[in-house]
C-alpha positions as protocol buffer text, in pm:
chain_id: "A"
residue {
  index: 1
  type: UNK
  ca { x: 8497 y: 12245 z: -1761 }
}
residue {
  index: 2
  type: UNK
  ca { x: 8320 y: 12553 z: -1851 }
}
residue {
  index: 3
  type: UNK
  ca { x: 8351 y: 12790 z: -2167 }
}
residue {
  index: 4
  type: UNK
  ca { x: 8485 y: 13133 z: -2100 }
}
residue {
  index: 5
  type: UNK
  ca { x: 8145 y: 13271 z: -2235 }
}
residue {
  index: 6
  type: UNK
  ca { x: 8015 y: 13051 z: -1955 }
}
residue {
  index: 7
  type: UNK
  ca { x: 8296 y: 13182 z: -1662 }
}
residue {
  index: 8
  type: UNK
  ca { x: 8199 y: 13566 z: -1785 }
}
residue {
  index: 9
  type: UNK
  ca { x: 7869 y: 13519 z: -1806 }
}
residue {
  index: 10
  type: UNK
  ca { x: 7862 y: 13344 z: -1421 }
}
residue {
  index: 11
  type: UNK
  ca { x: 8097 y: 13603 z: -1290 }
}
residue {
  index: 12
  type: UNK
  ca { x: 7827 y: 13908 z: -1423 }
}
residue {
  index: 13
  type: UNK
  ca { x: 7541 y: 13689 z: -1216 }
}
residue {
  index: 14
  type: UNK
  ca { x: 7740 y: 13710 z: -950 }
}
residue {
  index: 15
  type: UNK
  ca { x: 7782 y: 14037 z: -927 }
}
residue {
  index: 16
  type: UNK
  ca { x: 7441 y: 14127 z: -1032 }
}
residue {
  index: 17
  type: UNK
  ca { x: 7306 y: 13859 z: -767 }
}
residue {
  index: 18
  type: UNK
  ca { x: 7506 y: 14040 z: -476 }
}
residue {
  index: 19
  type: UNK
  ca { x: 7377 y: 14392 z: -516 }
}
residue {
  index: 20
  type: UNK
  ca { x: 7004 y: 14281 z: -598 }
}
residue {
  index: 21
  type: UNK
  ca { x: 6996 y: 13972 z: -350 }
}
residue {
  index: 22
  type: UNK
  ca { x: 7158 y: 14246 z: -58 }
}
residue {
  index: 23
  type: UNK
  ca { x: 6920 y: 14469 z: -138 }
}
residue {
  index: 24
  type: UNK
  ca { x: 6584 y: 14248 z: -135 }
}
residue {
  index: 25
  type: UNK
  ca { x: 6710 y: 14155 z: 180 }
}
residue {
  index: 26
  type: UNK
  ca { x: 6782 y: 14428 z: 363 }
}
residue {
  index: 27
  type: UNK
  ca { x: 6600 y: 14717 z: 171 }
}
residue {
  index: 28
  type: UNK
  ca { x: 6883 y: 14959 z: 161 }
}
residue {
  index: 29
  type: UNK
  ca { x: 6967 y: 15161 z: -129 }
}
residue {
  index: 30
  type: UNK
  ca { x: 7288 y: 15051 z: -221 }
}
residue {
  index: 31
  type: UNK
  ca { x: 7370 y: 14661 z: -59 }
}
residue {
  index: 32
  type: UNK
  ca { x: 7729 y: 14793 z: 91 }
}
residue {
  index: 33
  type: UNK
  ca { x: 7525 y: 15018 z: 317 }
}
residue {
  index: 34
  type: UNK
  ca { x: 7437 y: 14682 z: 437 }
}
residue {
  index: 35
  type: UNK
  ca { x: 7571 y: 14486 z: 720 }
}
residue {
  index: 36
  type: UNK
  ca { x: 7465 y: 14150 z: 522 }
}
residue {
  index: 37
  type: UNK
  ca { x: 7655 y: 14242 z: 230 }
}
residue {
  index: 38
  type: UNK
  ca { x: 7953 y: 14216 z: 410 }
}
residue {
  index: 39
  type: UNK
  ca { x: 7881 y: 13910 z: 668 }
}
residue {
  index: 40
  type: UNK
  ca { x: 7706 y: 13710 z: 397 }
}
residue {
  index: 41
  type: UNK
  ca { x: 7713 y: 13858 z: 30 }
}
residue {
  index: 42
  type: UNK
  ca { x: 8079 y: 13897 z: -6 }
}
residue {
  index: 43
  type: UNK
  ca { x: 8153 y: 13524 z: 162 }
}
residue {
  index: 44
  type: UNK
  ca { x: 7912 y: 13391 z: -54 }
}
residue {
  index: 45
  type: UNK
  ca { x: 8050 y: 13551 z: -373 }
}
residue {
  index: 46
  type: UNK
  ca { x: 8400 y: 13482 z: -281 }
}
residue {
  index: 47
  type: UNK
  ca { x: 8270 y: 13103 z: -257 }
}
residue {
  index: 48
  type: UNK
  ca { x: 8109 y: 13174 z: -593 }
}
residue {
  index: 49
  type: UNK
  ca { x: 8395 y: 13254 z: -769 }
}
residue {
  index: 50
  type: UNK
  ca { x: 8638 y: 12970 z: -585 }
}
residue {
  index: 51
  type: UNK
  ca { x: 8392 y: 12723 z: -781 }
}
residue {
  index: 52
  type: UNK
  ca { x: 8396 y: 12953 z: -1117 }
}
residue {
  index: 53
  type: UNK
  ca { x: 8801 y: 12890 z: -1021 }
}
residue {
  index: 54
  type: UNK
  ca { x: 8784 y: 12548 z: -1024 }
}
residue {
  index: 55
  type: UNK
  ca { x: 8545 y: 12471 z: -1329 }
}
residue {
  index: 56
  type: UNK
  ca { x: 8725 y: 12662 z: -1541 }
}
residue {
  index: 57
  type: UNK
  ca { x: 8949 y: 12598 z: -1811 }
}
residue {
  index: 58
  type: UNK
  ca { x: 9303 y: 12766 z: -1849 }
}
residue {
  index: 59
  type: UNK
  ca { x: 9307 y: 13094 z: -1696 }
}
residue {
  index: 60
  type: UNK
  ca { x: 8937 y: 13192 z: -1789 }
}
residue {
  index: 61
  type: UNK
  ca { x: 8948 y: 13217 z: -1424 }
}
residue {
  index: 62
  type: UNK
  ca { x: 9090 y: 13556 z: -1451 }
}
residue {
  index: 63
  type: UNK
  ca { x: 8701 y: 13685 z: -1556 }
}
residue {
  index: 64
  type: UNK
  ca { x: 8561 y: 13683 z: -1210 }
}
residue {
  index: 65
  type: UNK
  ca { x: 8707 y: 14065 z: -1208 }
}
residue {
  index: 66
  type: UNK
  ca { x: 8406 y: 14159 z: -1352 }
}
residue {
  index: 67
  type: UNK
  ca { x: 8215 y: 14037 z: -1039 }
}
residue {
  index: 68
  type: UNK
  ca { x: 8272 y: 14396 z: -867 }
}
residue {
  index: 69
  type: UNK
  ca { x: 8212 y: 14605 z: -1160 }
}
residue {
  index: 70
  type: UNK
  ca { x: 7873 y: 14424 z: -1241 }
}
residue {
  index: 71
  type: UNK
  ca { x: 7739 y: 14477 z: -903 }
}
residue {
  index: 72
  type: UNK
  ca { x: 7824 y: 14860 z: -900 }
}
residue {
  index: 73
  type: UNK
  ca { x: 7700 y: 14858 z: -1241 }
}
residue {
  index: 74
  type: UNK
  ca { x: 7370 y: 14716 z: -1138 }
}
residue {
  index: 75
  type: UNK
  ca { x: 7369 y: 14938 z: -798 }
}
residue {
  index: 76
  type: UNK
  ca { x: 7424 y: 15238 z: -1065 }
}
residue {
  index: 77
  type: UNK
  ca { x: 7101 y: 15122 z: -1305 }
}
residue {
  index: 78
  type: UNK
  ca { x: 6889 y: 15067 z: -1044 }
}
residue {
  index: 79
  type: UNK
  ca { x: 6964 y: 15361 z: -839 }
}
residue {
  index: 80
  type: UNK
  ca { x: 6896 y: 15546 z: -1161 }
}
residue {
  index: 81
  type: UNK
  ca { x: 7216 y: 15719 z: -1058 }
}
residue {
  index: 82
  type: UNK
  ca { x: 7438 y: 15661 z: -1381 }
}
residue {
  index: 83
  type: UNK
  ca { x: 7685 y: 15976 z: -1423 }
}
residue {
  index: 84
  type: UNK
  ca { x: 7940 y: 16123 z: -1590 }
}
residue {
  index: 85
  type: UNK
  ca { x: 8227 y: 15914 z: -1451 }
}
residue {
  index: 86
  type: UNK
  ca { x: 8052 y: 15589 z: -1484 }
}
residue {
  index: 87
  type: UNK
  ca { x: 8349 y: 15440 z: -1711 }
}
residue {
  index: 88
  type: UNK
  ca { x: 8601 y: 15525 z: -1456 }
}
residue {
  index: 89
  type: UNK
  ca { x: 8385 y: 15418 z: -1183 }
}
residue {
  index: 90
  type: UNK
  ca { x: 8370 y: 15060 z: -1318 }
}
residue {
  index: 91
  type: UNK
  ca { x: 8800 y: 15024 z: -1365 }
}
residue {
  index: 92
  type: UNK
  ca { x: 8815 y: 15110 z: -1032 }
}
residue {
  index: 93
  type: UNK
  ca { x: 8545 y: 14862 z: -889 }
}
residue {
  index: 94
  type: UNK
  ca { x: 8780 y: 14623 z: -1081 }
}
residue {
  index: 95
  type: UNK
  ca { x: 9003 y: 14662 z: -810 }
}
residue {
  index: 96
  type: UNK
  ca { x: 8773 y: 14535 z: -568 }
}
residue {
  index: 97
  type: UNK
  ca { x: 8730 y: 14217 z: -759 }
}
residue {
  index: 98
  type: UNK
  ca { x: 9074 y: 14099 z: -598 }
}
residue {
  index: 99
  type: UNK
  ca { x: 8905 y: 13881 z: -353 }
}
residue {
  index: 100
  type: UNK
  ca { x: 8695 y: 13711 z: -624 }
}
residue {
  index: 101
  type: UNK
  ca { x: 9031 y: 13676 z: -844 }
}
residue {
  index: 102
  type: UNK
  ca { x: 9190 y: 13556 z: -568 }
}
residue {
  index: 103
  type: UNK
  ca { x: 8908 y: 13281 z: -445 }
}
residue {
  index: 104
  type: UNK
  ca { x: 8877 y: 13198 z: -805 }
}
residue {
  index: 105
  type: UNK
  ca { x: 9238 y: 13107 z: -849 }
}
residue {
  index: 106
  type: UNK
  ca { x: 9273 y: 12928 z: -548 }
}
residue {
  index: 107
  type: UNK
  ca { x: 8975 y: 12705 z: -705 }
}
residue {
  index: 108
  type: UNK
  ca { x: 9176 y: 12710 z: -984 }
}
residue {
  index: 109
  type: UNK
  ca { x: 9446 y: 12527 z: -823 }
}
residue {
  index: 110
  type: UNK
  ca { x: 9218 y: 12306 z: -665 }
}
residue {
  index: 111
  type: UNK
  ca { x: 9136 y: 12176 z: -1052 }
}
residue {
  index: 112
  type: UNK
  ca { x: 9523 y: 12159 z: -1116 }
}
residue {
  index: 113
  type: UNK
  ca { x: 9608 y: 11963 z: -817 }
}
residue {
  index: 114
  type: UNK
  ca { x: 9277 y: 11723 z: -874 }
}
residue {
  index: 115
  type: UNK
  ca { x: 9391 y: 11647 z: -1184 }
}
């Protein structure tokens, strides 16, 4: 089982994997520009997250919401693009962490029902 330090700190890879993996492999500015972030990133961090689910303890599994807002965060640093609104930017990329949450609570349940 892993630490909650260890879930939040794997759930900020993730999302800082996905935008600078996309991105050395397809060269675009921003990875959602890119037809890999969607075919492969996204699957791949969704898989991600379903193990983060599963080696979890309790609900720790709930931290894989900060999957989205770590890879805009890293899109925003390494665009060199960081503005105003870069608070409210990140709450609202929270909201397209629901995948993540969701993979990582179905791995979650895959730990209950092992058990």
């Amino acid at each position: 089982m892993l630490a909650k330090r260890t879930v939040i700190l794997l759930s900020v890879v993730t999302g800082v994997a996905l935008e600078v993996g996309i991105h050395a492999l397809s060269g675009r500015d921003e990875a959602w520009d890119s037809e890999q972030f969607w075919t492969a990133g996204l699957p791949l961090a969704c898989i991600a997250s379903l193990v983060i689910g599963r080696m979890s303890r309790g609900r720790d599994w709930l931290w894989t919401f900060v999957v989205a807002p770590s890879q805009v965060a890293t899109m925003m640093v390494r665009g060199g693009d960081v503005g105003n609104l870069w608070p409210l930017t990140l709450v609202f990329s929270a909201i397209l962490s629901a995948p993540f949450v969701f993979a990582a609570f179905l791995g979650s349940k895959w730990r209950a029902s092992r058990a």
